[in-house]
N, C-alpha and C positions, 0 to 999 in steps of 0.2 A: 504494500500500500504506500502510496507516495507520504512524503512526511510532513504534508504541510496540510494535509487532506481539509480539505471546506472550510481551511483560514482564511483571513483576509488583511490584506497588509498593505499601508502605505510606503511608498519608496521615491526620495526625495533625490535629488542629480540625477534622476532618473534617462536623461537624456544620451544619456553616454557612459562610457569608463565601467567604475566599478558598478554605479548606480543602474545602469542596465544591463550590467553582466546579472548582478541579484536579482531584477527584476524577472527577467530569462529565466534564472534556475529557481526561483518561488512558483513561477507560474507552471513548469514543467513537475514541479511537486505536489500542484494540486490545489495552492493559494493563488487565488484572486487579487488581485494588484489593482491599487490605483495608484498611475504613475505621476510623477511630481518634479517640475522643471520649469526655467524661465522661458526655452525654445518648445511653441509648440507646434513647430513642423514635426521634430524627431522624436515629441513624445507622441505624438498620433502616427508617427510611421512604426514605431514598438510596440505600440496597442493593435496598432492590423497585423505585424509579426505574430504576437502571442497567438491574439486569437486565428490567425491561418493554423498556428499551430496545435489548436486545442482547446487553449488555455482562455484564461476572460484576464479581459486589464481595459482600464480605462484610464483615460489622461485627461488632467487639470494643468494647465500651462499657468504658471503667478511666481508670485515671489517668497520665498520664504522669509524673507524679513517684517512682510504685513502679516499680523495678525489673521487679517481676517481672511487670509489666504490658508494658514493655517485648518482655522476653524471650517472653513470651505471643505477641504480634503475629509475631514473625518466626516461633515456631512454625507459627502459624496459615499466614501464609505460604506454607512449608513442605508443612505438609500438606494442605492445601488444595487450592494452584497449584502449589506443585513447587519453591519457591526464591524469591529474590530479587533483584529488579536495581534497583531506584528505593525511596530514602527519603526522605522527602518531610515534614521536622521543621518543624511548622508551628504545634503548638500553644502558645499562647501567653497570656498574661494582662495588663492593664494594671497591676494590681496599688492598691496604695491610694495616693493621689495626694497632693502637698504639699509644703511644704520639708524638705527633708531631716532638719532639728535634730525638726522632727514626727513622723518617721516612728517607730514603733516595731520593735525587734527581728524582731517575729513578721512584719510588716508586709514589709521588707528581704527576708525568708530565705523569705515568700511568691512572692514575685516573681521571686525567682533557682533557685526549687529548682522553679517553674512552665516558664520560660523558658530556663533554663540548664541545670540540673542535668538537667531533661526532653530536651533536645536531646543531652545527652552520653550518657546512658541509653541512645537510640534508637542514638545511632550505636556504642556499644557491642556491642549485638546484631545490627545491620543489619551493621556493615561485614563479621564470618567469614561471613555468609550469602553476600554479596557476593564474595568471596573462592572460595566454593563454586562459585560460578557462573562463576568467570573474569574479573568484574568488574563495576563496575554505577556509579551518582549519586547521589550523597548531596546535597541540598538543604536549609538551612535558612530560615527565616524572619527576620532580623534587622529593621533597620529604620534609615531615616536617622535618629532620635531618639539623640542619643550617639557618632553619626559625624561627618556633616557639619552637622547642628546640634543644639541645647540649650534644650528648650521646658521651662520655669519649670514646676516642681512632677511632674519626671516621673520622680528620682535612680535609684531603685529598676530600675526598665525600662530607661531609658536602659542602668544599668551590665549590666543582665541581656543585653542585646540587644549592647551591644557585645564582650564580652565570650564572646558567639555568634559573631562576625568572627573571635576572635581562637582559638578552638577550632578556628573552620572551616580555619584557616588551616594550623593545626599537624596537623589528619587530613590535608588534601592534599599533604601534605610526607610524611606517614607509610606514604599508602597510593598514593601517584602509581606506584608500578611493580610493583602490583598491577590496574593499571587501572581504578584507582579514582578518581574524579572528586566532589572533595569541592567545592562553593560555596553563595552565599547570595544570597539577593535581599533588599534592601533599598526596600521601598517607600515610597511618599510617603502622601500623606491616601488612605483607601477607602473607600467606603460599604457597611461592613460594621456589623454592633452593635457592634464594640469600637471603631470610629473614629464610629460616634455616640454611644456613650459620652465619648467624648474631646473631641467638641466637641456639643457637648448644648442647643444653643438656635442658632437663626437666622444670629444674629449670629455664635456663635462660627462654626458652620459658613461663612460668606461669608467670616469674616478667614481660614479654614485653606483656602480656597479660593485667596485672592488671593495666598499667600503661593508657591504654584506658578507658576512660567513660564506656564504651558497655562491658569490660571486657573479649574482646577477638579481636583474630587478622580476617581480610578481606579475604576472597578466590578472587584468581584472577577476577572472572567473576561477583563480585561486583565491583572491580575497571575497569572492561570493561565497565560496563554500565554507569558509569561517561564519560566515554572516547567517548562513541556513542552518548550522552550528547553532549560533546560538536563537536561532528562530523558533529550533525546533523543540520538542521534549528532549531531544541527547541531552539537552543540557538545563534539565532540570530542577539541577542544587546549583545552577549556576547562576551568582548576580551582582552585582557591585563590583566588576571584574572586569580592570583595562586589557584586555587581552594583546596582547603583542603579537602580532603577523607580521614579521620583518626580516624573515631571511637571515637573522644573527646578526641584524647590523650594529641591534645593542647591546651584543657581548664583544663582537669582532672586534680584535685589535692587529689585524694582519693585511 
């Protein structure tokens, strides 16, 4: 039996990368997806994907930093599929890059109100849906940039993303006996457009390579299958838990 059988779950970057790599492997497990993204050419080209494939997904194209964009989705949700069990807070932004003393105001409150404030939003509305249901997984996005290391010119994201640990941290303490299962996955390099954005020529790409255990970077739909991990019952006693998917880049010293 697939293991997602007559869930229903929000999934936010759904557009691309890791965000429709999960999307894809939710839906081929048997969860109903409503997908969630700024472009909404390519979330309505993954919702006629899914469903050629079998599967149901519907797309809301907004912003995750309004509110009531938010609150939109779990409607949709709702009326749609009938409820909620999986939120799946993924969208995210690298935001404008530098030393910190560079960064401008707007720049700062870019990145955090993309990253942060968007993941609180989500789980704002997701978790009483969740609650409706008797219980459900909340999932965000974080990243080891700000945890276990500190890559030069990243201040903004770094504090956005750790900062996402430390929210994640304080829901699974709030909603643990609701049956609510709050964590995050922290990945390492992926070859998505924000991690070619980030290392953007040859060379950087080989050094963000070498700096992994494994000696190379993730494709999305290795960090999906973390993500369905912890969606699913496997991981049941699991909650309040920055999971690290990074290839060893945060013990690697070689």
């Amino acid at each position: 039996m697939p293991v997602l059988e007559n869930k229903v779950a929000i999934v936010t970057g759904a557009s691309s990368g890791v965000g429709a790599a999960t999307a894809r492997l939710f839906a081929s497990e048997g969860c109903a997806v409503v997908l969630a993204a700024r472009r909404k050419d390519e979330l309505e080209e993954l919702a006629a994907e899914i469903s050629h494939n079998g599967g149901q997904a519907v797309a809301l194209a907004g912003d995750v930093r309004e509110e009531a964009y938010a609150e939109a989705l779990v409607d949709l949700a709702k009326n749609r599929f009938g409820g909620l069990d999986i939120g799946f807070n993924n969208a995210g932004t690298l935001g404008p890059m530098g030393p910190a003393a560079s960064l401008s105001l707007d720049d700062w409150n870019m990145a955090l109100s993309t990253n942060l404030t968007g993941a609180f939003l989500g789980a704002k509305y997701q978790v009483p849906a969740m609650e409706e249901r008797g219980g459900g997984s909340l999932i965000f996005t974080s990243t080891i940039v700000g945890h276990t290391v500190g890559f030069p010119g990243m201040a903004a994201y770094a504090a956005s993303k750790a900062g996402m640990v430390g929210l994640m941290k304080v829901l699974a303490a709030d909603h643990g006996q609701q049956a609510i299962r709050v964590n995050a996955i922290l990945p390492g390099g992926i070859d998505t457009p924000m991690g070619r954005e980030a290392a953007d020529t040859p060379e950087a790409l080989s050094f963000v390579e070498g700096l992994h255990a494994m000696k190379r970077i993730s494709s999305p739909e290795e960090i999906a299958r973390s993500v369905l991990y912890l969606a699913s019952d496997a991981s049941s006693f699991t909650t309040g838990t920055a999971m690290l998917v990074d290839g060893g880049v945060s013990i690697n010293r070689t």
